[in-house]
C-alpha positions, 0 to 999 in steps of 0.5 A: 057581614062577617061572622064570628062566632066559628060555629056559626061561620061553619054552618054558614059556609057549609050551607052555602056549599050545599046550596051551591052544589044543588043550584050548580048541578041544575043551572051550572051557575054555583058561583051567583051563590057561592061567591058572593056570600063567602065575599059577605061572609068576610072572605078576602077575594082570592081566598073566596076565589079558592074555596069556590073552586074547591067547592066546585070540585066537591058539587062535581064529585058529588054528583058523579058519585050519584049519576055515573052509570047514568053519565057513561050511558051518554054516547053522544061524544066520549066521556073519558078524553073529555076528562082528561083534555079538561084536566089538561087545560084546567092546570093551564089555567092554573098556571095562567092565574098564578102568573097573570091577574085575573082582572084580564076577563072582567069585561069578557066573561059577562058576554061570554056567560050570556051568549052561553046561556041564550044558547042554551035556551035557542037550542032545542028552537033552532033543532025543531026548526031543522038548524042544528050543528054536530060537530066532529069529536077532535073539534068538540075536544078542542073546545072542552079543552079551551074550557077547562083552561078558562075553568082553571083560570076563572071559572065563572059559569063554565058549566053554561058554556059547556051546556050552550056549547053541547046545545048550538053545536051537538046532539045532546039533549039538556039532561045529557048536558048536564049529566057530563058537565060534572065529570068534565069540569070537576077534572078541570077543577080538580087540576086547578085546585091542586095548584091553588094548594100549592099557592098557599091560598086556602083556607082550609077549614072553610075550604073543607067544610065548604066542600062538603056541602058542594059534596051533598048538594052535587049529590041531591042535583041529579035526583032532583033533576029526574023532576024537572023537564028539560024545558024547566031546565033550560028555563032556570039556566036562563035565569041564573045565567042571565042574573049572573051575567048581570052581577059579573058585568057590575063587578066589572065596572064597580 
């Protein structure tokens, strides 16, 4: 499907963003929605790849601008050199995608998108059942700094993996997860699309338009979230994630 009419493909691509953002704020899987539509759409790939990211960033700071007292009351693992480990590695990753085709985690990031969201959902068992790990912060760190490389690179459920990780190796619970997932990887985001602006890739107008939807959907997450259980929570990531993991692995082999 391609549109158009340029009305009608704006409120298409803002509506997706808002959609995006909400879905990606509660499941941290945007992209099943995002992508995909702005490829129906008409968007070539790489310019779909751009603005998803860019939205990306939009549904992070909106859901930091509703949730930040909230987010610097999480004391599990400091908020602050997470961001900024994540911006480190997310222009990395930037850097990398420039340079080398994307194409080289196709085969591993549907694994890596599905152990992410099974974790997810095996935590608080194995946490009841007295297994639980909590790993140093220099150790988190590391991590969150390996992720924001693969967020500025590829980015495909890079929320699922941070909320796996956060529930197999941390004390945090679901909500606590969720909370920091948007300022940690809206740094990692943000470093990357600065250079995908440089690259001369972006569309701007749908980029924009997109991104504030992904703004008013990052917005509307965290009120919506204060409804939803944390066993509701891990129950949509597992779907989504799952669903995604699928898509990601046809992707792959079509």
């Amino acid at each position: 499907m391609v549109v158009t009419s340029s009305w009608a493909l704006s409120v298409l691509v803002f509506a997706t963003g808002l959609v995006g953002g909400i879905v990606g704020y509660l499941t941290g899987v945007a992209s099943l929605v995002t992508y995909p539509a702005l490829l129906a759409l008409g968007f070539p790939p790489i310019t779909a790849n751009v603005t998803n990211a860019i939205n990306n960033f939009g549904s992070s700071l909106g859901s930091v601008l509703t949730g930040w007292r909230s987010m610097r009351a999480v004391q599990a693992y400091p908020l602050w050199p997470q961001m900024f480990i994540s911006a480190v590695g997310g222009a990395i990753g930037a850097v990398l995608l420039l340079a080398f085709d994307p194409k080289v985690f196709e085969f591993v990031v549907p694994w890596l998108v599905l152990i992410a969201t099974l974790s997810t959902l095996v935590g608080p068992y194995l946490e009841r059942r007295g297994i639980h790990a909590n790993i140093p912060v220099p150790t988190f760190l590391v991590l969150v700094g390996v992720l924001g490389v693969y967020g500025g690179y590829f980015g495909a459920a890079s929320a699922v993996v941070y909320l796996g990780i956060a529930a197999i190796l941390t004390p945090m619970t679901t909500h606590e997860a969720l909370l920091l997932k948007s300022p940690v990887l809206g740094c990692a985001n943000l470093t990357a699309l600065l250079f995908f602006i440089w690259s001369g890739e972006v569309d701007y107008a749908a980029a924009l338009t997109m991104m504030l939807g992904g703004l008013l959907g990052g917005m509307v997450g965290p009120h919506l979230q204060r409804f939803l259980p944390g066993g509701v929570v891990r129950w949509l990531v597992g779907i989504f994630g799952t669903a995604l993991a699928i898509w990601l692995m046809l992707r792959a082999l079509g």
